[in-house]
N, C-alpha and C positions, 0 to 999 in steps of 0.2 A: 684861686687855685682850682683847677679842674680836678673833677670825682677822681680820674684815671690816678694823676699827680699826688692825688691823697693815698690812694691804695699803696702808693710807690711808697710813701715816705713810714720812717717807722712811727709806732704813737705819740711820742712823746711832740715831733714835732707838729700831726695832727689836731692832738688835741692845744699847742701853742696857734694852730691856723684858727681853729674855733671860735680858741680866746678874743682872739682879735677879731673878727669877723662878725661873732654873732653877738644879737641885741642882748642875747640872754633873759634871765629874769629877774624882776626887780622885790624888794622883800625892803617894808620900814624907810621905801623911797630911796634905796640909793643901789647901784649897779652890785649881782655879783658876781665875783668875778675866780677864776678859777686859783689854784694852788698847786706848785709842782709835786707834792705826795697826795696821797692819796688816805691819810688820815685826819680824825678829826681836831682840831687845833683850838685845847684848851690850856691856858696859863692862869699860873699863880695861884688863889686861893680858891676859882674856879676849876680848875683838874682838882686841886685836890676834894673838892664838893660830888664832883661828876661820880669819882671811882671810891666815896667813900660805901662801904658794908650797909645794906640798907637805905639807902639813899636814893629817893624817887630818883634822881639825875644819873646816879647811874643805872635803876632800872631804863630809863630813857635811854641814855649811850648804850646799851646792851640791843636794846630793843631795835636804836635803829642802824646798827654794827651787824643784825644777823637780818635786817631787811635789804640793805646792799647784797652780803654775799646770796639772801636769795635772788635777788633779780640780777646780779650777775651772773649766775648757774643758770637760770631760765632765759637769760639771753646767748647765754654762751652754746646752749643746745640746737639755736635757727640757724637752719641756712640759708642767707639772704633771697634765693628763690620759691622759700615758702611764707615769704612776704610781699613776691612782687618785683623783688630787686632783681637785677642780671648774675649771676656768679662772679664772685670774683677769685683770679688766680691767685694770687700773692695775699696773703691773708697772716702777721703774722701770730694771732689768736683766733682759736674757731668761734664762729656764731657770727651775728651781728658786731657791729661797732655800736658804739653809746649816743653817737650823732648819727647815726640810722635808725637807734629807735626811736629818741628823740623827735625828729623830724619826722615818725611814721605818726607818732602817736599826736602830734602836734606842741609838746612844750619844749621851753628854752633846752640846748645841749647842755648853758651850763648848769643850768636846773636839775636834770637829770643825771649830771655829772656828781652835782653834788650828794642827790636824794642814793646814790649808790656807793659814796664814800662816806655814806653813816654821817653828812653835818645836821644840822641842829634846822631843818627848814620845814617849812606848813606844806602837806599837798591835800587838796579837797580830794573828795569822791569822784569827781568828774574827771578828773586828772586821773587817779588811780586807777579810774575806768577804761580810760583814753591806754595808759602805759598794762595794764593789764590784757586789754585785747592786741596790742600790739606784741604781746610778748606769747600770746595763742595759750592762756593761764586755761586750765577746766577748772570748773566750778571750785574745787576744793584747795585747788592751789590759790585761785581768787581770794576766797575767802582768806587762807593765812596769811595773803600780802595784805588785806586790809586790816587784819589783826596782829599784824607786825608795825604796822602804820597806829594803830592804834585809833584807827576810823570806822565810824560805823558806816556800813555799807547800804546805802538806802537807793543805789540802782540796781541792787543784785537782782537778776528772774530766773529761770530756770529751775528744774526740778530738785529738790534737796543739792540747791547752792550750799545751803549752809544745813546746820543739821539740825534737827527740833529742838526748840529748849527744854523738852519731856528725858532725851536722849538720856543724858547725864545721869537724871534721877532715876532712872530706869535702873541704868548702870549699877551705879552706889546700892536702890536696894537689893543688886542680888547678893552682894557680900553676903556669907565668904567666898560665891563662886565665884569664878574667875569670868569676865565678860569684856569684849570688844565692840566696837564698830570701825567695819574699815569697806574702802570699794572695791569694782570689783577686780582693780591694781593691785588689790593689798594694800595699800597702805591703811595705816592705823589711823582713823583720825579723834577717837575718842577710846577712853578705858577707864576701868575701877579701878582701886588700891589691889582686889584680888589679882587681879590680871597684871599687873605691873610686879608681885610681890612672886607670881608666876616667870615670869620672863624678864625680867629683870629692870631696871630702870631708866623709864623712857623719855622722861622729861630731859633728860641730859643730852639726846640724840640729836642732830638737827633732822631738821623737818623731813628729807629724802631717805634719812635712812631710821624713820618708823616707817618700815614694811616688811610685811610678814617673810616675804621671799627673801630680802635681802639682809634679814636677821638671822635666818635659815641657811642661808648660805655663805653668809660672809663671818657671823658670831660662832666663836667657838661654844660658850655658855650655852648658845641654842640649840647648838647643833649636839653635842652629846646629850644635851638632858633630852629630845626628841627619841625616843627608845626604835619608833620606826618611820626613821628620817628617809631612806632609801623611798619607799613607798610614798610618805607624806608628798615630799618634793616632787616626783612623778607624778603625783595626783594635782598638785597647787600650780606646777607649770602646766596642765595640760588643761587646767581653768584659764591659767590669765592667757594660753592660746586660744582658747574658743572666745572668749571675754573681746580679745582685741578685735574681733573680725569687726566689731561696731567704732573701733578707734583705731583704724589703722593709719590713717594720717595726725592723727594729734601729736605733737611733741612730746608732751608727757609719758606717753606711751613707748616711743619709741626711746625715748631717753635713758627709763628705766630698764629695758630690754637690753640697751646698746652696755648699762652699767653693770647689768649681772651678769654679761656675757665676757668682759674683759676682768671681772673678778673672779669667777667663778667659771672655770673648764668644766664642771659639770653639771651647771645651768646649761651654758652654749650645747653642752650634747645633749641634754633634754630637749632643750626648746629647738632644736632640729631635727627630733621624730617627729613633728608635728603632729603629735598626739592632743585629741581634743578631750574633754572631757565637762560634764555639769556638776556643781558643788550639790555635796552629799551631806548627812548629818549622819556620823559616824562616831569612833571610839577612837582616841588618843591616848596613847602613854607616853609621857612626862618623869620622869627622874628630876626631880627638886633636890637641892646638894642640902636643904636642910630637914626635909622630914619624909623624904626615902620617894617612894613610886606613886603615882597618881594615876588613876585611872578614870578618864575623864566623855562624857558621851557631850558631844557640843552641836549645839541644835542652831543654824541659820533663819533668823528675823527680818524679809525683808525690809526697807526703810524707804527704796528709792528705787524700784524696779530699772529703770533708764539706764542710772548712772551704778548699777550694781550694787549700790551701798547696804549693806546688812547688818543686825548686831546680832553676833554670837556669841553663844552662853555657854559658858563650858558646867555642867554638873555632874558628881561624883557619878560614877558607875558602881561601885558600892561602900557599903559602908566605913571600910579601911582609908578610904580616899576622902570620906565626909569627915572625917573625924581629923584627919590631916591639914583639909582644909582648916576647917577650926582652931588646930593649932597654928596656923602660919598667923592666924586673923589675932590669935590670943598675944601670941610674941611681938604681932607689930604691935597692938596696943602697950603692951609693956615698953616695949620701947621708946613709946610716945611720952611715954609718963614718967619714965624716967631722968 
C-alpha cells in the first residue's frame, strides 16, 4: 500500500496494514503482534495482582500507562516536516503517526505500538535514545521518559540533562522555606515539602502541567492566593519571551506556548506585547488558605546557565511570614504522626 493510500485510509485500517506487513519485534522468541484496543491485557488472577494497593505490578502498570500518554503528547505536538517528512493534507490526528516515528527512530511499529499502549515490554537505552531524538525530547523531557521507563540513562550528555544529585538535598535542607528548581520554561522539575505544602500538591500533576505559568494561569488555588498575579504573570511571560529567542524551534517550547494560549485569553494577550524581560530576585505575596499572608523574598540559583535551570529559594521577608512558615512545617509533621 503506498504512503499516499495510507494517509487516505482511517487508523484503524492503517494500523491492520502494519500488522501485516511489518517484521515487528520479537520478545522471548516468538512474534508480536498487535491488538484492536489499545489497552493493556491482563486476566484472571494476574489483573487482579497488577491493580492491587501497593503492589510493585501496579506501580509498573501505572508507570508504564503514563509513559505512553507522554510519548503520545510529544508525538502528537510534530509536524511531519519538522522531521524531514513532506506535509500531509488529510491527517485525521495531529502530529506524527506511530509508524513515522517508528521507522524514523529505527524500531519495529509494532514495538513501538506497544511501548505506547502501556504493554508489559523491555526497551534499552539505545532504543530510548533512538525514539527520544526522534520525538525532538530537550534534555529534561529525556530525562522523565527514561525515568517513566524506569532505565538508567547512560547515553545522556549535554549540560544539566539531568540535575545534580546534591539538588534534592539542598532542597530538603532549606525547610521550612519553601524552594524550587525549574528551567528557564518553567517547568518545575524538582521541590521540597515547603514548596509543595505552598502551592499545592504536585506529585498528583502530570508531568506538563508542573509549570509555574500554567499553574498561574490555569489553577484557581494559584491564582487567588498570588496576591499580585496581574504583575507576576507580566513579568514571568516577558521571561519565557526573552528565554525562547534561544529555543525557537524546539517543540517543547512551542508546545507550551501553543497550550497556554488556547487556555488562557490572557496569557495570548501577554505573550503578544512581546514584552522581554530578565528574572529578578524580588518580593512575593502568597495568601496560604491555612495560616493567612506570606511575604516571601526568592532569590534565583543558577544550576545550568544554557538550559535556564535555577533553584529558587523563597525566604520570609519578615518575621510574621517566618513563624508561619513554621507552622505549616509543624502541622504537616502532625499530620505525619498521626
Amino acid at each position: 500500500m503506498s504512503q499516499q493510500a495510507l494517509e487516505d485510509q482511517p487508523e484503524a485500517a492503517v494500523l491492520t496494514h502494519v500488522q501485516e506487513t511489518t517484521t515487528g519485534y520479537r520478545q522471548n522468541g516468538s512474534a508480536i503482534d498487535l491488538e484492536p484496543d489499545d489497552s493493556p491485557h491482563l486476566h484472571g488472577d494476574t489483573a487482579r495482582e497488577a491493580y492491587e494497593p501497593g503492589n510493585r505490578r501496579h506501580e509498573l502498570a501505572h508507570r508504564r500507562q503514563e509513559l505512553g500518554g507522554f510519548l503520545r503528547s510529544r508525538r502528537e505536538r510534530i509536524a511531519p516536516e519538522q522531521v524531514g517528512l513532506p506535509p500531509a493534507s488529510r491527517r485525521r490526528t495531529p502530529g506524527l503517526r506511530r509508524e513515522e516515528v517508528a521507522t524514523l527512530a529505527g524500531v519495529g511499529v509494532t514495538w513501538y505500538t506497544w511501548l505506547e499502549q502501556g504493554r508489559d515490554i523491555n526497551a534499552s537505552p539505545q532504543v530510548l535514545d533512538a525514539v527520544s531524538r526522534t520525538l525532538l525530547l530537550d534534555p529534561h523531557e529525556r530525562e522523565h521518559l527514561f525515568r517513566l521507563a524506569d532505565i538508567p540513562d547512560g547515553t545522556s550528555q549535554g549540560e544539566c540533562a539531568s540535575l545534580p544529585p546534591t539538588a534534592q538535598l539542598l532542597l530538603d535542607k532549606l525547610e521550612p522555606f519553601p524552594a524550587s528548581v525549574r528551567n528557564a520554561r518553567f517547568d518545575i522539575l524538582a521541590w521540597n515539602a515547603a514548596y509543595e505544602r505552598m502551592m499545592g500538591d504536585l506529585h498528583d500533576r502530570p508531568f506538563e502541567e508542573r509549570n509555574s505559568l500554567w499553574l498561574l494561569f490555569t489553577s484557581e488555588r494559584c491564582r487567588n492566593a498570588t496576591l499580585d498575579w496581574e504583575e507576576g504573570t507580566r513579568r514571568m511571560v516577558a521571561e519565557l519571551r526573552a528565554a525562547m529567542a534561544d529555543h525557537v524551534a524546539e517543540p517543547a517550547w512551542k508546545c507550551l506556548v501553543s497550550r497556554l494560549s488556547k487556555a488562557s485569553p490572557e496569557f495570548a494577550e501577554l505573550w503578544e506585547r512581546h514584552e522581554v524581560t530578565n528574572p529578578e530576585n524580588l518580593t512575593k505575596r502568597f495568601l496560604h488558605p491555612d495560616v493567612g499572608l506570606l511575604r516571601l523574598n526568592y532569590t534565583h540559583l543558577w544550576l545550568g546557565q544554557r538550559l535556564g535551570t535555577r533553584m529558587t529559594t523563597y525566604t520570609p521577608a519578615d518575621e510574621q511570614t517566618h513563624e508561619r512558615l513554621l507552622e505549616l512545617q509543624r502541622r504537616a509533621v502532625e499530620l505525619q504522626l498521626a
